[in-house]
N, C-alpha and C positions, 0 to 999 in steps of 0.2 A: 721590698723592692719599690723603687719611686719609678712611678709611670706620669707621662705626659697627656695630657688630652687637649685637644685645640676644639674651642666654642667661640661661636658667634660673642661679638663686644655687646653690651649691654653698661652704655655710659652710666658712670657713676655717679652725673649728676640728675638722671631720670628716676623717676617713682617706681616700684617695682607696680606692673597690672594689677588692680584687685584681680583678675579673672584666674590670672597666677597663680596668687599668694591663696586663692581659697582651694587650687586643687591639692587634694593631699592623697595617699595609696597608689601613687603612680609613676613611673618615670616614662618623660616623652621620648619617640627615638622619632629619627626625618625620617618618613616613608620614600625618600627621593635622593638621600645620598649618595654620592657618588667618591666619598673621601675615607670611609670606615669600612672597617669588614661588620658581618654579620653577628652580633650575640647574640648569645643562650639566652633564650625564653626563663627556663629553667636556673641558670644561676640570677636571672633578675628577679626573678619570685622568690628568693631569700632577702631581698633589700628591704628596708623598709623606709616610709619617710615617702619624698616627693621631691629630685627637682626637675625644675621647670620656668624658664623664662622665656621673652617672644623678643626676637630683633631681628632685623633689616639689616644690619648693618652687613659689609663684606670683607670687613677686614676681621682677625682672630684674637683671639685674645688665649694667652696657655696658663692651665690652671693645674697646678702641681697637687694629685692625691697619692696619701698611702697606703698603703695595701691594698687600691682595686684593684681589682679585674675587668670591670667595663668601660666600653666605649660607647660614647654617646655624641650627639650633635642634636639641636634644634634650630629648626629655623621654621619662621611664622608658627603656623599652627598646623603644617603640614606632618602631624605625629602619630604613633600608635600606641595605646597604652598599654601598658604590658601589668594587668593588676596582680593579686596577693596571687592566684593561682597560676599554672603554666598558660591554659590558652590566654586569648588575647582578641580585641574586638577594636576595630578602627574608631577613630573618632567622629562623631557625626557632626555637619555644619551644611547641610542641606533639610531637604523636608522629603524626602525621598526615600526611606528606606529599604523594603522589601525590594527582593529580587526573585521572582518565579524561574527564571532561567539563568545558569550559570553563565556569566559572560564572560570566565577566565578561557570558555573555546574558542570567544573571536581571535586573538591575538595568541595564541600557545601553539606551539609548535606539535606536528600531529602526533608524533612518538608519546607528547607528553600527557595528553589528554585523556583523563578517568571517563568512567562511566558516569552520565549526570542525572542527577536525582530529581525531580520533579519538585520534591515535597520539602529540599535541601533550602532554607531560607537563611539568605544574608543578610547582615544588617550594616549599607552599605553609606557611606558619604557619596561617592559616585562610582561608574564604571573605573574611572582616568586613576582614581585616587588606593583602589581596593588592588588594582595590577600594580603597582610601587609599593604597595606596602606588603603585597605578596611575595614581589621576589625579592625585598630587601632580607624578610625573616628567613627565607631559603637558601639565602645567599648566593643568587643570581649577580651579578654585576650590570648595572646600567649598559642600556644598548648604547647610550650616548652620553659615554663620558664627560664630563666639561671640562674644558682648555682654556687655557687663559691666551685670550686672539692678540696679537701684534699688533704694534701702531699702524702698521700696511695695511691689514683686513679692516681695525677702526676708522682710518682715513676714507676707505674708499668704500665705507659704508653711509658715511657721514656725505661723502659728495652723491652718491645716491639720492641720498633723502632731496637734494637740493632739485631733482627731477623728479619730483616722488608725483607731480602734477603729469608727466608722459604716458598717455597712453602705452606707451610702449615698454612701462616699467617691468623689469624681470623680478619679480618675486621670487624665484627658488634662486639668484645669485643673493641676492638683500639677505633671504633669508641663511644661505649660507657665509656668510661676512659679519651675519650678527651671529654667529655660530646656535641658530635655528631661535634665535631672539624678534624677530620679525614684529611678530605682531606686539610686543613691548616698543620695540626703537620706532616702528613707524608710529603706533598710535599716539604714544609721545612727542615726537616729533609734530605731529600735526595736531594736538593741543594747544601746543606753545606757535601754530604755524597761524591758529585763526586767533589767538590770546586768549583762552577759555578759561586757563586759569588767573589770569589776573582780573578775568571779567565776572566771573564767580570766585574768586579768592580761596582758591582750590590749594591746599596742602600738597605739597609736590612729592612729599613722603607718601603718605596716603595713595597718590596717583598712581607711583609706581608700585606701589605694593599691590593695588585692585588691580593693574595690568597683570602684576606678574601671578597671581590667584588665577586669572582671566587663562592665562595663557596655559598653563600648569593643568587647567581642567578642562584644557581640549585635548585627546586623545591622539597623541603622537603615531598609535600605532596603525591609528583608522589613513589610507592610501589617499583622502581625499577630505573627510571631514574631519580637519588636522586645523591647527593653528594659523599653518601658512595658507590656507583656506581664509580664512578670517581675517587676516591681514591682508590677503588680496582683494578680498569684499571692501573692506577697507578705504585703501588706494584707490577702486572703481569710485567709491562714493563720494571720496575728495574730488576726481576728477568732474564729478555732476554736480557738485555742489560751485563748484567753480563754474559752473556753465554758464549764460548772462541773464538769463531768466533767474534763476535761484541765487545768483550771489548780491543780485539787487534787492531782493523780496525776503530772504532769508533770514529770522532772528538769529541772535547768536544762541538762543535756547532751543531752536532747532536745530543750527548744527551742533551743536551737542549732542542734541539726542540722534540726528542722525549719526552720528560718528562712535558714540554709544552702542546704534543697536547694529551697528554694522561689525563692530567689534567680538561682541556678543550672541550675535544670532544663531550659531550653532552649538553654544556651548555645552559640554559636557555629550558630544554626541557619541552615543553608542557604538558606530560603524554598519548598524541595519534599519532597514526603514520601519515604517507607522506599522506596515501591513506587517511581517513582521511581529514587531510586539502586540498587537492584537491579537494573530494567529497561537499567540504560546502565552496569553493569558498574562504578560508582565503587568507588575501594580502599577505602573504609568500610566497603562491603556487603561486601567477600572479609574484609576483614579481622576484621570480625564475625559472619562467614557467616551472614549475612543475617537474622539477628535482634535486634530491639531496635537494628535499628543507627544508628538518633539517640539514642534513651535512651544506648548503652555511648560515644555521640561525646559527647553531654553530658556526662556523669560523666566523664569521661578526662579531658576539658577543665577541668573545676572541679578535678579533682585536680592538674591541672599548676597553675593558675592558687595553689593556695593552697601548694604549695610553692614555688613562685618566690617566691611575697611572704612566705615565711617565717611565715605568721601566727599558727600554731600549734608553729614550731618548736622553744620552749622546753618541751615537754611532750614528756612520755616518748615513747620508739619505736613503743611501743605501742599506746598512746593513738591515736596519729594515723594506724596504719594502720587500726586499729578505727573512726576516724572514718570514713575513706576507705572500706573494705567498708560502713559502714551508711548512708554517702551515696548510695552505688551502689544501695543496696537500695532510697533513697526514691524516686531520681529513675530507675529501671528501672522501679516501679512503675507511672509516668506513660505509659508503652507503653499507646496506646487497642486497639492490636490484643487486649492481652491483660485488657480490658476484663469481660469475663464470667467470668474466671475471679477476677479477686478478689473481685467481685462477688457470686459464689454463695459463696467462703469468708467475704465477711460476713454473709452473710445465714442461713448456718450457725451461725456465732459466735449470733449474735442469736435465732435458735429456742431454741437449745441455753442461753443465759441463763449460758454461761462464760467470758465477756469478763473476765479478771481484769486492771486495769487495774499491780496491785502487781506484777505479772511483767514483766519487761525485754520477754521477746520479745511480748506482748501490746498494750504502750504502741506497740512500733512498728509492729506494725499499725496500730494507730489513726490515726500517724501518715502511715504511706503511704498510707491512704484518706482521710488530709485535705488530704492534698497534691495525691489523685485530685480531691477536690473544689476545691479552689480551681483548679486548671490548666482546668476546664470549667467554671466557676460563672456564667458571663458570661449566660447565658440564664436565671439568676435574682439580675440585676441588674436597677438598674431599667429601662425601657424605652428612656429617655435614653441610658443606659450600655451597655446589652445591642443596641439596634441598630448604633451604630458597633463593638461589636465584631463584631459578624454580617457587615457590610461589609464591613470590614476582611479577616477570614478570607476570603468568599466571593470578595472581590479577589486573594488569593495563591492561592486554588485556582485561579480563571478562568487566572492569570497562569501559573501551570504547565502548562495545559492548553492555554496559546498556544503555548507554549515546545516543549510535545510534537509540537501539532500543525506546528511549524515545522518541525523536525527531521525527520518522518515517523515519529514513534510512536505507539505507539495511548495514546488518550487515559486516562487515572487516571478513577476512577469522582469524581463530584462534580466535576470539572475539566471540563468541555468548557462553555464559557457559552452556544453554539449551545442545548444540549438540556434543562439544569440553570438553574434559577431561585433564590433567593436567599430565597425563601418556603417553598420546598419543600425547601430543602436543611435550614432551620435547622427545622421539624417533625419532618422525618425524625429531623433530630440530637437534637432537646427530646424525641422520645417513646421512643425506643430507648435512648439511653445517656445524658443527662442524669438525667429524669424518673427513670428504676431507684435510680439511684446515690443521689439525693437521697434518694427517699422510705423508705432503709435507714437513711442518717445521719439522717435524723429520729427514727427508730426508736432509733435508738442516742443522740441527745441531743435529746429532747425539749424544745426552747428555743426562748422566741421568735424567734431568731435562726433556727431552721431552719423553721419556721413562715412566716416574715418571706421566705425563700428561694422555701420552695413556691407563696407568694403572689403575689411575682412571677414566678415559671415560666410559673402558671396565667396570668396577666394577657399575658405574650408570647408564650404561645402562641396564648392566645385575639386576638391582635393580630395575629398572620400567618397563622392561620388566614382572619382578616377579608381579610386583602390577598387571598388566593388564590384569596375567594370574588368578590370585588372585580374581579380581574383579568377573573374568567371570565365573568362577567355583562356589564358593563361595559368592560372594558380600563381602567381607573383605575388608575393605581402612586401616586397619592396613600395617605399611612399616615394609619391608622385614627388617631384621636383619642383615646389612652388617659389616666385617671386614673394620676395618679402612685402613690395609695395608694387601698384600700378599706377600711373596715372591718369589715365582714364577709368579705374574705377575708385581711385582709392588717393584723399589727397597725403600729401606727401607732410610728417612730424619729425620731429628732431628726433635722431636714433641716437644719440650722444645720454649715456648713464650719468 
């Protein structure tokens, strides 16, 4: 019988990879297909041989065999190897492997979840990458198919971007118009928006490959520490980087790296917090004895991720471990534990009237408290914007705090949904560490933009303050009725996408 199989193009006038050509006893399959059904483990372990090639490309190419039986696809290196015997062990391309806790409970549905073993160790590339390649071999099907989007959806994603500077930019329409490609089309987009690749002679192949790595290993399933998380952090930072203080002071090697670690700053997040893997002994926590240990998991990750793709390889040795230490710096600073203490060194800076913007180490301050500002800015978005991220977040807390309460842990503070409301959580959050933080960067750039911030803070907080009062009088979880814009508190931005 002659079967058909459709593979990724692999020009015939490119070198085959050495990295390729030397794996032999294996065949790749995509842990993220969404186009093939499931094969046997078992009839794969009769092949023998190896193939295996890496492309980009999108278009297909059909290769006529006789007498298989399998199906297969690769693309990047998103694979699992299926060697001489039935099981099977994910590919590794991080530095992370052991896992003390099984983290196929965060995301599985509760019918489905076994008993978990303490002593059960994984040998994992990541959380994002071990859940696709779990339900590929089980043959689960993608929660999220991929569709090929219309000229309609591409159009009016593409005028999007042309606003991608508004404050008022919607990320979950962006992100549904790039059919959940967000954090790919914006970062790209604003690449080519400040010229970064023609100023470092950046591979546009390469570029989009380490986005689409980037994106692929933020956890879609996490309600908040997702991709389109990232790509909003994102957008906030273009919009500060634009500010007139920083777009006159600005190298273009710092915006890179800001837009780098804005990119990257939560990568590969779990969906539970520090405290958390501390409490349940994960090798994360020993391995970064117990500090900053998602910030030092993010930054490891972005730093494997942009050496695999090469993307700054052509630049000196130098260069790129210097980028590497000042990425680590931006995205260690996003640690909310260690919230008060940058806090009082800006607000230091800012008494004292010796913020020199012309000094290397003083820019990047500025920058890792604008990176502090965008990764929390959501409660001075507008009310539209700022309530589904409240949700969102107040969902992955609740959701940790089932997960603890499953297991017999003691519950994370803000996780238990029994005790914690979703009104009082996000007050708490808007008057302790949002509200501080802003009303320094106001200080320090005095623009409509940061004005435009505080206006709506005031407006959502004064809006869940309402619900709380609401609940307690009445029981109503009906939301308060707010203006989008005031003008007496709040100047008025172009609402046009």
């Amino acid at each position: 019988m002659e079967v058909c199989y459709q593979l990724p193009v692999l020009p015939l006038d490119r070198p085959v990879p050495k990295h390729v050509l030397t794996r032999r006893g294996a065949i790749s399959f995509s842990s993220s297909s969404s186009l093939f059904g499931c094969p046997d483990p078992r009839q794969l372990s009769q092949r023998r041989g190896a193939i295996s090639y890496d492309s980009s490309d999108q278009t297909a190419l059909y290769i006529r065999m006789l007498g298989a039986c399998v199906i297969f696809k690769l693309l990047f290196s998103r694979d699992v190897k299926v060697r001489s015997r039935v099981g099977f062990e994910t590919e590794r391309r991080g530095s992370h492997p052991y896992l003390y806790v099984d983290f196929r409970i965060l995301h599985s549905r509760p019918e489905s979840v076994g008993p978990v073993s303490a002593r059960k160790i994984r040998r994992l590339l990541s959380f994002q990458r071990y859940l696709h390649s779990s339900r590929f071999f089980r043959g689960v099907p993608p929660q999220n198919p991929l569709y090929i989007l219309d000229d309609d959806y591409t159009g009016q994603a593409k005028c999007m971007l042309k606003k991608v500077g508004s404050w008022n930019f919607d990320i979950f329409l962006f992100d549904r118009l790039t059919n959940g490609n967000s954090l790919v089309s914006l970062t790209f987009h604003l690449f080519k928006h400040y010229g970064l690749i023609e100023i470092f002679h950046l591979d546009m192949v390469k570029l989009r490959r380490f986005l689409v790595m980037v994106q692929e290993d933020y956890h879609s399933q996490n309600p908040y520490h997702n991709a389109v998380h990232a790509a909003d952090v994102t957008q906030a930072m273009h919009c500060y980087l634009k500010e007139p203080k920083l777009a006159k002071s600005l190298t273009s090697w710092d915006v890179l790296l800001g837009l780098l670690a804005a990119t990257t700053h939560d990568l590969d997040h779990p969906g539970v917090n520090q405290h958390f893997l501390i409490k349940t002994n994960h090798y994360l926590a020993t391995l970064y004895k117990n500090t900053s240990v998602l910030e030092n998991h993010h930054w490891r990750s972005a730093v494997g991720l942009l050496r695999e793709s090469g993307l700054f390889a052509h630049l000196p040795l130098e260069d790129r471990l210097g980028m590497e230490r000042q990425l680590g710096s931006l995205i260690l600073a996003t640690d909310i534990s260690r919230q008060n203490e940058y806090l009082l060194q800006f607000r230091t800076h800012l008494d004292r009237e010796d913020l020199c913007l012309d000094d290397a180490g003083h820019r990047h301050f500025i920058l890792q408290m604008a990176l502090k500002c965008a990764d929390i800015c959501n409660p001075c978005r507008t009310w539209k914007l700022s309530k589904q991220w409240s949700e969102k977040v107040t969902e992955e807390f609740f959701h940790q705090g089932d997960i603890e309460k499953e297991h017999k842990l003691d519950v994370s503070p803000l996780c238990d949904s029994q005790t914690q409301t979703i009104e009082n959580i996000q007050m708490g959050f808007m008057t302790y560490v949002v509200e501080p933080l802003f009303v320094e960067w106001a200080r320090f750039s005095d623009t409509r933009l940061s004005q435009t911030m505080l206006g709506y803070l005031a407006l959502n907080k004064a809006g869940w303050r309402g619900m709380v009062q609401d609940q307690a009088s009445s029981g109503d979880d009906t939301d308060p009725t707010l203006e989008e814009t005031d003008s007496d508190i709040l100047p008025q931005e172009s609402r046009e996408l």
